[in-house]
FIMITOR-577341 format. One record per residue (C-alpha): residue number from 1; residue in one letter; x, y, z. Coordinates in Angstrom, 3 decimals. Example, Ala and Ser with C-alpha at 12.3 -4.5 7.8 and 13.67 -1.06 7.14 Angstrom:
<nulum><n>1</n><res>A</res><c1>12.300</c1><c2>-4.500</c2><c3>7.800</c3></nulum>
<nulum><n>2</n><res>S</res><c1>13.670</c1><c2>-1.060</c2><c3>7.140</c3></nulum>
***
This chain:
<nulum><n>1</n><res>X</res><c1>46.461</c1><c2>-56.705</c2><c3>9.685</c3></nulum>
<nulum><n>2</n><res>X</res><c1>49.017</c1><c2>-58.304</c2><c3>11.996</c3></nulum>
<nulum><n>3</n><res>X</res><c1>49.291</c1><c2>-56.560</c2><c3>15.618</c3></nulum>
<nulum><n>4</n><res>X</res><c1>52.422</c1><c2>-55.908</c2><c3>17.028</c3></nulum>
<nulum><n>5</n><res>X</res><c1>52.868</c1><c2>-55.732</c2><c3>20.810</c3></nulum>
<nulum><n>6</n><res>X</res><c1>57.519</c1><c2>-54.566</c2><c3>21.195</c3></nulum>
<nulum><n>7</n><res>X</res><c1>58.854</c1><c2>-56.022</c2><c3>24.267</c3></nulum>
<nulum><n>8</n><res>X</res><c1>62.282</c1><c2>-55.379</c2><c3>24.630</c3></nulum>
<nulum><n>9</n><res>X</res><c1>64.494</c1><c2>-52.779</c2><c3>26.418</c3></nulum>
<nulum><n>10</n><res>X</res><c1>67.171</c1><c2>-51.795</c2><c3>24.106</c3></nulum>
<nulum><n>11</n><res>X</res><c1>65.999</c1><c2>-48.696</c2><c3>22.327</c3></nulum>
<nulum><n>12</n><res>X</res><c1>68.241</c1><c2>-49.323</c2><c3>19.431</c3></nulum>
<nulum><n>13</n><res>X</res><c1>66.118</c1><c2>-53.025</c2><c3>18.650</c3></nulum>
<nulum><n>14</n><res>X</res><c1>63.133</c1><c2>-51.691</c2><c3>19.052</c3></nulum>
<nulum><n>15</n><res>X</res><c1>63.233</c1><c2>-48.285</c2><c3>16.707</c3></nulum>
<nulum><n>16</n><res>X</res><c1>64.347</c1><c2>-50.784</c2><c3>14.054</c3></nulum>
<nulum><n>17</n><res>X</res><c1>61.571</c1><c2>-53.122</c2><c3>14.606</c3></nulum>
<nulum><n>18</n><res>X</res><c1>59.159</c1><c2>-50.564</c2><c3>14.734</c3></nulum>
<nulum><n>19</n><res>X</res><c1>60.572</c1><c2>-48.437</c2><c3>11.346</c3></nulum>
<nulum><n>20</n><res>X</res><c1>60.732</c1><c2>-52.254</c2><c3>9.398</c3></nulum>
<nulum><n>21</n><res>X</res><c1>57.173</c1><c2>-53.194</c2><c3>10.762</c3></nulum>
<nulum><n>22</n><res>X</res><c1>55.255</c1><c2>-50.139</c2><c3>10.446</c3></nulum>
<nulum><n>23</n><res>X</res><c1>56.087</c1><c2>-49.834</c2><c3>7.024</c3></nulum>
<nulum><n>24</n><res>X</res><c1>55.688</c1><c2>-53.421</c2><c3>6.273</c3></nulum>
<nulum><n>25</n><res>X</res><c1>52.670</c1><c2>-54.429</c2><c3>4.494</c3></nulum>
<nulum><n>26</n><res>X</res><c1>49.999</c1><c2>-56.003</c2><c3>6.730</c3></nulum>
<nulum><n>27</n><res>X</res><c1>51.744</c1><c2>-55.122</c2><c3>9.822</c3></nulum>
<nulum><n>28</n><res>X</res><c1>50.613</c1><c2>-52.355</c2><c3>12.266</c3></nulum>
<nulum><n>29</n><res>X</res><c1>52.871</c1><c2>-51.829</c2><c3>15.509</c3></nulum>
<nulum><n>30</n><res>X</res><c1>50.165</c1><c2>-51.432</c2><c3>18.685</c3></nulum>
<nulum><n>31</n><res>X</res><c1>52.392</c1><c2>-50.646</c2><c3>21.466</c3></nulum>
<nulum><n>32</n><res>X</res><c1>56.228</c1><c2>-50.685</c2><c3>22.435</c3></nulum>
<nulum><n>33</n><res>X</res><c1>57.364</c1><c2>-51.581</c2><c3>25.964</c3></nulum>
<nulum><n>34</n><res>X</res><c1>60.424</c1><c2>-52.309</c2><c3>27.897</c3></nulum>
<nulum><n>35</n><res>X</res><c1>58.991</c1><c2>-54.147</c2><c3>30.949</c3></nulum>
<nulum><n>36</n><res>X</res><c1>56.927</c1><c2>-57.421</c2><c3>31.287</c3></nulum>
<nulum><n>37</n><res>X</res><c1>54.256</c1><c2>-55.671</c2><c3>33.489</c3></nulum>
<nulum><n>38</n><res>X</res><c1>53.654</c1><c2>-53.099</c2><c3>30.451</c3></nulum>
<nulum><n>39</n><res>X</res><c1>53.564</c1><c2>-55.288</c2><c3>28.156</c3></nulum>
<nulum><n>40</n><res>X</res><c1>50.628</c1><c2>-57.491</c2><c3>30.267</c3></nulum>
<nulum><n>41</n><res>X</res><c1>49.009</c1><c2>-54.463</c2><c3>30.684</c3></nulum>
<nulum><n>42</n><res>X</res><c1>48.760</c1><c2>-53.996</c2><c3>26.453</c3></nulum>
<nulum><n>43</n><res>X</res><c1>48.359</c1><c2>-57.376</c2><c3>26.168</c3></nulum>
<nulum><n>44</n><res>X</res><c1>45.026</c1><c2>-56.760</c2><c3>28.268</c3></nulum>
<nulum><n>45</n><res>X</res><c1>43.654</c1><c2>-53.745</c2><c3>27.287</c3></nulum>
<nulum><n>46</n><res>X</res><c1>44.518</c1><c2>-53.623</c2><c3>23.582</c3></nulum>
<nulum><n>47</n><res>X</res><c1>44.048</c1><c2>-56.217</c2><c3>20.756</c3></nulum>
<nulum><n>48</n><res>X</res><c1>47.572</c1><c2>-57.941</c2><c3>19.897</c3></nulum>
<nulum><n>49</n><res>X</res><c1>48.097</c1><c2>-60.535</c2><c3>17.955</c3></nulum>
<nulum><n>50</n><res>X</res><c1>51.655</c1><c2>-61.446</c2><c3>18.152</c3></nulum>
<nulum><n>51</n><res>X</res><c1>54.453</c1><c2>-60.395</c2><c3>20.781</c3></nulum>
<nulum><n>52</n><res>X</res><c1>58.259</c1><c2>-60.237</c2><c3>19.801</c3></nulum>
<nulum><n>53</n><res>X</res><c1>59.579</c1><c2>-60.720</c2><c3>22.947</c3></nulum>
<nulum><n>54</n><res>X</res><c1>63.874</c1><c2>-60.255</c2><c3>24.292</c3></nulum>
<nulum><n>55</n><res>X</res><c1>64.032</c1><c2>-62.539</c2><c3>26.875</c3></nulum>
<nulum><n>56</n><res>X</res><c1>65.986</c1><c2>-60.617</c2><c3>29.214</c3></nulum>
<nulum><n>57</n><res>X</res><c1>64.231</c1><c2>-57.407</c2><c3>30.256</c3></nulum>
<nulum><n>58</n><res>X</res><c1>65.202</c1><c2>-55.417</c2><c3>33.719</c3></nulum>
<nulum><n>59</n><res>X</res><c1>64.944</c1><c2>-59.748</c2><c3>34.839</c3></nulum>
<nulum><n>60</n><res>X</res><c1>64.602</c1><c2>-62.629</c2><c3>32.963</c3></nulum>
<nulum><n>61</n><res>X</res><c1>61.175</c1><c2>-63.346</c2><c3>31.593</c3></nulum>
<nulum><n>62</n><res>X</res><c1>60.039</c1><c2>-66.654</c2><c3>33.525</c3></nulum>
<nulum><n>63</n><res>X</res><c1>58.190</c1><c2>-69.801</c2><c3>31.756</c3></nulum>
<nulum><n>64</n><res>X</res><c1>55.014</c1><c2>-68.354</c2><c3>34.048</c3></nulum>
<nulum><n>65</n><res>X</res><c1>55.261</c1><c2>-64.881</c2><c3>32.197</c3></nulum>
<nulum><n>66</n><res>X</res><c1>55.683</c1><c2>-66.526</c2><c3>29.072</c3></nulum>
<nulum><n>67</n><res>X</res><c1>52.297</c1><c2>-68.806</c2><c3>29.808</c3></nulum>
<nulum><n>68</n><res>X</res><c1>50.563</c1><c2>-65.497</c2><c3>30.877</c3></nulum>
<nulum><n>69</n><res>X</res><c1>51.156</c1><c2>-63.413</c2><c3>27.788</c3></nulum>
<nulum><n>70</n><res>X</res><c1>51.021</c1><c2>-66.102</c2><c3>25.667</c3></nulum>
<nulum><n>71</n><res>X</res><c1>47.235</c1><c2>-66.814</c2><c3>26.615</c3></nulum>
<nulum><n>72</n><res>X</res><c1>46.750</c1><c2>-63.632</c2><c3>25.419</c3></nulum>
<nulum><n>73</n><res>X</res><c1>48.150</c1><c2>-63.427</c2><c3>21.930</c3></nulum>
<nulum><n>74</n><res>X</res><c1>51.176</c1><c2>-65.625</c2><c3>20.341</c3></nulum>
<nulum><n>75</n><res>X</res><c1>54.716</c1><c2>-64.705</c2><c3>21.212</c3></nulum>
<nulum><n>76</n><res>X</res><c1>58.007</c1><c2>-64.753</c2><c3>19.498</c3></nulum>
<nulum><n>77</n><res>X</res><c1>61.146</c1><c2>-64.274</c2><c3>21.406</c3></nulum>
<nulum><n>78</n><res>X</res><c1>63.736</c1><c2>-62.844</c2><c3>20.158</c3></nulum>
<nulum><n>79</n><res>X</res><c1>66.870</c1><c2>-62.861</c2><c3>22.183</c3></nulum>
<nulum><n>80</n><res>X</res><c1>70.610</c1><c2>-63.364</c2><c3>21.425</c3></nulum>
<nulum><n>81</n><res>X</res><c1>70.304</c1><c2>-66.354</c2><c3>23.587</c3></nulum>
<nulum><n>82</n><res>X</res><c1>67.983</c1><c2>-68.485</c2><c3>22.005</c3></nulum>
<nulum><n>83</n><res>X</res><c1>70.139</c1><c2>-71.495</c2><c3>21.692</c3></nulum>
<nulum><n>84</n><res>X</res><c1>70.288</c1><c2>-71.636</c2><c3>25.645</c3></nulum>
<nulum><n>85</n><res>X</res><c1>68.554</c1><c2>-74.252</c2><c3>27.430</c3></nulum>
<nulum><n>86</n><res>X</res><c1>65.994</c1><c2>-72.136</c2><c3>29.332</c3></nulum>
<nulum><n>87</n><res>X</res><c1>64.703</c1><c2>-70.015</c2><c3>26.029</c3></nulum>
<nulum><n>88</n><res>X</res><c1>63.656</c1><c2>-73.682</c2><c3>24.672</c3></nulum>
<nulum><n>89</n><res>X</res><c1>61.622</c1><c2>-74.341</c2><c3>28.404</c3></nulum>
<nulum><n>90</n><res>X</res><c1>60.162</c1><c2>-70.815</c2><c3>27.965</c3></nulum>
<nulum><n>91</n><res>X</res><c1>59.026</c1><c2>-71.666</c2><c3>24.270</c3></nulum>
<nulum><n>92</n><res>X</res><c1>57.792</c1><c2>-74.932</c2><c3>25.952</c3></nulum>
<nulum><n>93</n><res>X</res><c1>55.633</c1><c2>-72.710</c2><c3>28.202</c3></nulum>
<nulum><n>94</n><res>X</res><c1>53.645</c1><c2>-71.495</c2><c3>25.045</c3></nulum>
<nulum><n>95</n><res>X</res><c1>55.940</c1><c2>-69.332</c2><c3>23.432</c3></nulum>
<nulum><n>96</n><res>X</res><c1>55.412</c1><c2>-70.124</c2><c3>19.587</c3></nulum>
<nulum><n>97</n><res>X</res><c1>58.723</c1><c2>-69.915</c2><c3>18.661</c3></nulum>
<nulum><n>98</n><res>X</res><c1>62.548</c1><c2>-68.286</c2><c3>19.743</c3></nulum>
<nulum><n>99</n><res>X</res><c1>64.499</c1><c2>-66.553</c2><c3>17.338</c3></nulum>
<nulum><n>100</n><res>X</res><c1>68.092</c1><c2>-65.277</c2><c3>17.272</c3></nulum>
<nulum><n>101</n><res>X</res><c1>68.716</c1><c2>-61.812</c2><c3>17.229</c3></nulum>
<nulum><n>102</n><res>X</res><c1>71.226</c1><c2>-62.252</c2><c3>14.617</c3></nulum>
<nulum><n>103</n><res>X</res><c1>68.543</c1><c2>-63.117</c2><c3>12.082</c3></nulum>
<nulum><n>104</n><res>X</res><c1>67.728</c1><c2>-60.628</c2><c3>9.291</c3></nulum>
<nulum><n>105</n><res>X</res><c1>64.489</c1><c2>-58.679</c2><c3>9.923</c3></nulum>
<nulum><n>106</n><res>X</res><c1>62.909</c1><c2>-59.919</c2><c3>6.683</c3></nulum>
<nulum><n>107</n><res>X</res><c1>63.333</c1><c2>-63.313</c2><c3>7.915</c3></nulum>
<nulum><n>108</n><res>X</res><c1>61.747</c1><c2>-62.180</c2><c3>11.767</c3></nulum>
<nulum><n>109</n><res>X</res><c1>59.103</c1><c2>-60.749</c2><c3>9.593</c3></nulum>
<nulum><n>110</n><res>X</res><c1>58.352</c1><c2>-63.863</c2><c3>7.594</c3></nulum>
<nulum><n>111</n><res>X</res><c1>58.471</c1><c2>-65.784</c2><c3>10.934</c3></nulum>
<nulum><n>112</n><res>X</res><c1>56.315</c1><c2>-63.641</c2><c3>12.389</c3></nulum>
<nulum><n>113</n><res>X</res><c1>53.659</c1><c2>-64.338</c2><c3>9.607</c3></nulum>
<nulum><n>114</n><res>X</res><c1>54.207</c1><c2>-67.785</c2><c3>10.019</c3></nulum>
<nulum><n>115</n><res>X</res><c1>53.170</c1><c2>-67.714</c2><c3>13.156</c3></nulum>
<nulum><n>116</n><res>X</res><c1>50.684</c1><c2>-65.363</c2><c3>13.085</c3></nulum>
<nulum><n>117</n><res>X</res><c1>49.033</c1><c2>-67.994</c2><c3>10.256</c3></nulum>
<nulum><n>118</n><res>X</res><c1>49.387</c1><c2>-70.900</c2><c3>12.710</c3></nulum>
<nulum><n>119</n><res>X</res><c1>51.657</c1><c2>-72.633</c2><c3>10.047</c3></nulum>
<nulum><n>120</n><res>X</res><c1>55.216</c1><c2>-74.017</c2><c3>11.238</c3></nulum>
<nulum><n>121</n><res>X</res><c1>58.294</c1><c2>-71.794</c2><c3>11.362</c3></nulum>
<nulum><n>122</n><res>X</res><c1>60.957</c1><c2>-71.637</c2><c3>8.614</c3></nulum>
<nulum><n>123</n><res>X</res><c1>64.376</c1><c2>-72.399</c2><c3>9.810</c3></nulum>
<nulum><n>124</n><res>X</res><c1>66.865</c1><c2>-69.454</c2><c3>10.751</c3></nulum>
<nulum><n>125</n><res>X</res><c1>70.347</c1><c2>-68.784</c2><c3>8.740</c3></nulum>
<nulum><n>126</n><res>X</res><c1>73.572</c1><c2>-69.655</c2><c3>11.158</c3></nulum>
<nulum><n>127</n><res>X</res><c1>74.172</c1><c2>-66.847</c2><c3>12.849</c3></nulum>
<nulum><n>128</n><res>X</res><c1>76.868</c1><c2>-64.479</c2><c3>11.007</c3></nulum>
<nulum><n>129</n><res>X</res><c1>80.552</c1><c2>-64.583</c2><c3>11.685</c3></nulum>
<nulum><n>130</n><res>X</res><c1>82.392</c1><c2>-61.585</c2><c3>12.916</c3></nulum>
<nulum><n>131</n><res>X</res><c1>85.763</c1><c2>-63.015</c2><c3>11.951</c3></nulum>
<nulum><n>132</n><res>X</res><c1>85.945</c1><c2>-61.682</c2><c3>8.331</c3></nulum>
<nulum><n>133</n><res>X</res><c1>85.922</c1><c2>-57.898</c2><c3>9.833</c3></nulum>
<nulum><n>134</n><res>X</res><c1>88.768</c1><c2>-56.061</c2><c3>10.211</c3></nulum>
<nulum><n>135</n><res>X</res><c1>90.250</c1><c2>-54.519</c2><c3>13.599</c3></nulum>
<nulum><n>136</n><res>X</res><c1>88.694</c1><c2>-51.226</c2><c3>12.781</c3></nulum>
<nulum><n>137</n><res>X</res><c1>85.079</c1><c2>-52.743</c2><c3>11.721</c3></nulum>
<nulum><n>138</n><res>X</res><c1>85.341</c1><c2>-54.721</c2><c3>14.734</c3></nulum>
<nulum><n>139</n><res>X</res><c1>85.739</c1><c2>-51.423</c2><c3>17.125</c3></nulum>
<nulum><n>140</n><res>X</res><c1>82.709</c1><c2>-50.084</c2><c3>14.706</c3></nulum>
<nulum><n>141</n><res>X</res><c1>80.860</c1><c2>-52.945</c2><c3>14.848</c3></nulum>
<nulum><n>142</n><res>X</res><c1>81.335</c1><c2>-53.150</c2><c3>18.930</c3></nulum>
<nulum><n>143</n><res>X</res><c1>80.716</c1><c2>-49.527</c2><c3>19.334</c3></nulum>
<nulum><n>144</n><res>X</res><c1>77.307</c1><c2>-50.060</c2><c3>17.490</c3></nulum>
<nulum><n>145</n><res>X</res><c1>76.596</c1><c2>-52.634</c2><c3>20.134</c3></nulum>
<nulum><n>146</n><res>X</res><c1>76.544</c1><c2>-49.969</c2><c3>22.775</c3></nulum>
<nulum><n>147</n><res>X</res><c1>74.210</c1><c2>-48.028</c2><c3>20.983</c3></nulum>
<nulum><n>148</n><res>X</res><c1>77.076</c1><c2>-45.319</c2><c3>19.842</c3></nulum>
<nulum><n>149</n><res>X</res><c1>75.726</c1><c2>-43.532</c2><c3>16.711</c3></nulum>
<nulum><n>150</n><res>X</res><c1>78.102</c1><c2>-43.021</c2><c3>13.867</c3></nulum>
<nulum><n>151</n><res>X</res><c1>78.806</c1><c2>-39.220</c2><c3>14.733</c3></nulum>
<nulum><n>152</n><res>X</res><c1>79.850</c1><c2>-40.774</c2><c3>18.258</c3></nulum>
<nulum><n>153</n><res>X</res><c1>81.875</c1><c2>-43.410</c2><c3>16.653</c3></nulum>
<nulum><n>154</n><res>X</res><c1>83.933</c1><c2>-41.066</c2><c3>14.187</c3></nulum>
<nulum><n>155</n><res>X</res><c1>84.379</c1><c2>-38.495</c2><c3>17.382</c3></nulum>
<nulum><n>156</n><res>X</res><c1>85.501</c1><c2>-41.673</c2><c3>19.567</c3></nulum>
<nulum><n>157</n><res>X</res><c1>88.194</c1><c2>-43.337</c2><c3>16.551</c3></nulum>
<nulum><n>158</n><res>X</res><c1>89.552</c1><c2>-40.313</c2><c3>15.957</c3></nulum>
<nulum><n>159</n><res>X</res><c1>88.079</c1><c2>-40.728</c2><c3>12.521</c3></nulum>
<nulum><n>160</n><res>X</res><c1>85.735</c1><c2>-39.109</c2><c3>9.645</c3></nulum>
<nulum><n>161</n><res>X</res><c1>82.101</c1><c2>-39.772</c2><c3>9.609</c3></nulum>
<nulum><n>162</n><res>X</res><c1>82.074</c1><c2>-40.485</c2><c3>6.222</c3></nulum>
<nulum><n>163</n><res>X</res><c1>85.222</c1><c2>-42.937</c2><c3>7.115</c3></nulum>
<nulum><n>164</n><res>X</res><c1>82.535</c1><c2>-44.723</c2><c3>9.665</c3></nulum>
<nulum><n>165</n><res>X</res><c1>79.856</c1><c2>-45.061</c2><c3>6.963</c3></nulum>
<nulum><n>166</n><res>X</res><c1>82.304</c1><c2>-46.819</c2><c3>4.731</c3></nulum>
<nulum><n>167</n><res>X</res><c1>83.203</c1><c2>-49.272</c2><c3>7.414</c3></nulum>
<nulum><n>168</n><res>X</res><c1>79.513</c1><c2>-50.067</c2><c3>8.194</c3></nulum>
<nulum><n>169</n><res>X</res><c1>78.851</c1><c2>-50.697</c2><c3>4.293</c3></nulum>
<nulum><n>170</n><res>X</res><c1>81.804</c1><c2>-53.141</c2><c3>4.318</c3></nulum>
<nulum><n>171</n><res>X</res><c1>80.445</c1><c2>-54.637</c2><c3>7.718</c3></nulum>
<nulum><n>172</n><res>X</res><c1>76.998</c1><c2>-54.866</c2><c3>5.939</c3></nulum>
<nulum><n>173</n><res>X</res><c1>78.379</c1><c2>-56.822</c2><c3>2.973</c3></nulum>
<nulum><n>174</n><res>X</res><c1>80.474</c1><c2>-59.265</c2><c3>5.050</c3></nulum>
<nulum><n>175</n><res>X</res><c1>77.912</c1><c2>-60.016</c2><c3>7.375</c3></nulum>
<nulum><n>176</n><res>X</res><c1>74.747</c1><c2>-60.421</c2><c3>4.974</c3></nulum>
<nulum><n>177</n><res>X</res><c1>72.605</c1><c2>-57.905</c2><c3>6.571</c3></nulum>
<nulum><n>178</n><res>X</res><c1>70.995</c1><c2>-54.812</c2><c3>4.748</c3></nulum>
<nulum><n>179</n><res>X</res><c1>70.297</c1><c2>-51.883</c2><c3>7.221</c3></nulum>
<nulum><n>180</n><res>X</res><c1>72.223</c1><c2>-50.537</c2><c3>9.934</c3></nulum>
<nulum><n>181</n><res>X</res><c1>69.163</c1><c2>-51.563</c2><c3>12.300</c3></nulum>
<nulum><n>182</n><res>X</res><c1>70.497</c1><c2>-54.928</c2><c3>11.699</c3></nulum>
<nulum><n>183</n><res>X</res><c1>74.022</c1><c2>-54.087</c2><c3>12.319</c3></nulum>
<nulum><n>184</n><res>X</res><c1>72.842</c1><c2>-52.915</c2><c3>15.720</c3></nulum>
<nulum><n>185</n><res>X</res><c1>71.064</c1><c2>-55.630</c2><c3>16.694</c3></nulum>
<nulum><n>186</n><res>X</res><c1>73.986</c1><c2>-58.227</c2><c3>15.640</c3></nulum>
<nulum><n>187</n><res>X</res><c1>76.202</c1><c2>-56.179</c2><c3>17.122</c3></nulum>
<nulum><n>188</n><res>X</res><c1>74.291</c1><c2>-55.870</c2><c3>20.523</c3></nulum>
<nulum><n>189</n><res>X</res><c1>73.431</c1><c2>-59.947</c2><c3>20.133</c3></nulum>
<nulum><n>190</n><res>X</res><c1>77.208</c1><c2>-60.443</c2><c3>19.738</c3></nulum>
<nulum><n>191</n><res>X</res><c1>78.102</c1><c2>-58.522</c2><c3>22.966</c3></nulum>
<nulum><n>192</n><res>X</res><c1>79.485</c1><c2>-60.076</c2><c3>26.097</c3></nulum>
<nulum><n>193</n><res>X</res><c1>76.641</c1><c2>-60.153</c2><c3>28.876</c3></nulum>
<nulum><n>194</n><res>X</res><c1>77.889</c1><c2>-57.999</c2><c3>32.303</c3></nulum>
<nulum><n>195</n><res>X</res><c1>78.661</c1><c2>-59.848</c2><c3>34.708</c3></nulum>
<nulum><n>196</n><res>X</res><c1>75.325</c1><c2>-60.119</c2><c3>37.624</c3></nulum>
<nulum><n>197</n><res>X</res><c1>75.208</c1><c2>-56.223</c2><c3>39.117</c3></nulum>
<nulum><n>198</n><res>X</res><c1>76.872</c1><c2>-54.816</c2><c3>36.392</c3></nulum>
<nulum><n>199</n><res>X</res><c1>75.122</c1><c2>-52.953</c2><c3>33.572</c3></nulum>
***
């Protein structure tokens, strides 16, 4: 059984995480947190085996975080920045791998084994291209990315639920991915980053 320790602080990525993992074979979900300091604090008192990690929390997770957790069980991080240059000098600081948060869950999830079996990491899909969506999916799609449920989408388009569902399935079939967990988190990957003070 695989041992999940959640760090991340975007509800919507971790209650998908937690429904795919928890009812993944072989994978048990020990604790989700939204702040480095809770996570340590698991990390300590609890038996993890692997960490999914964003990299930016309430700050940016430093290389001497990374070396800190990491001494206590593997870590993955998972950010929508992990072709930057400082989430490959936080992997060097014994993070076992970064993934994009545009990958598809299954393929976290077999990356997750990998790592969790000490063998080398399979390499990720290009991230998915938003420019085969139309202007509507886009303002779905967007919407998504600031955590607006469907109900709240419909109410904010001016448009039927059911209208909203059919523009998700579409934006699930253009962009490869299978839930609308995934949606979410491409959609929240995708999203411009605030300016510093801004949330």
């Amino acid at each position: 059984m695989i041992r999940l320790l959640l760090l991340d602080d975007h509800p919507a990525i971790t209650s998908g995480l937690s429904a795919h993992f928890d009812a993944a074979p072989g994978f048990t979900v020990t604790a989700v947190t939204s702040t480095f300091r809770e996570a340590m604090r698991v990390a300590t008192t609890q038996p993890v085996d692997v960490t999914i990690a964003d990299i930016h929390l309430d700050a940016t997770l430093t290389p001497r975080q990374v070396s800190s957790l990491a001494e206590r069980c593997k870590v993955v991080l998972f950010s929508a920045f992990s072709r930057e240059p400082f989430a490959a000098r936080l992997a060097e600081a014994g993070a076992a791998t970064v993934v994009d948060k545009s990958a598809r869950i299954a393929e976290l999830e077999a990356i997750v084994r990998d790592v969790h079996a000490g063998r080398p990491t399979r390499a990720q899909r290009p991230a998915a291209s938003t420019s085969s969506l139309s202007e509507r999916e886009q303002l779905v799609f967007h919407a998504l990315a600031k955590c607006a449920t469907p109900k709240e989408v419909a109410t904010s388009l001016g448009i039927a639920r059911s209208t909203v569902y059919c523009h998700i399935d579409r934006i699930r079939q253009k962009l490869g991915v299978e839930t609308l967990q995934e949606i979410v988190a491409l959609a929240y990957s995708s999203a411009p980053v605030p300016p510093s003070g801004e949330s």
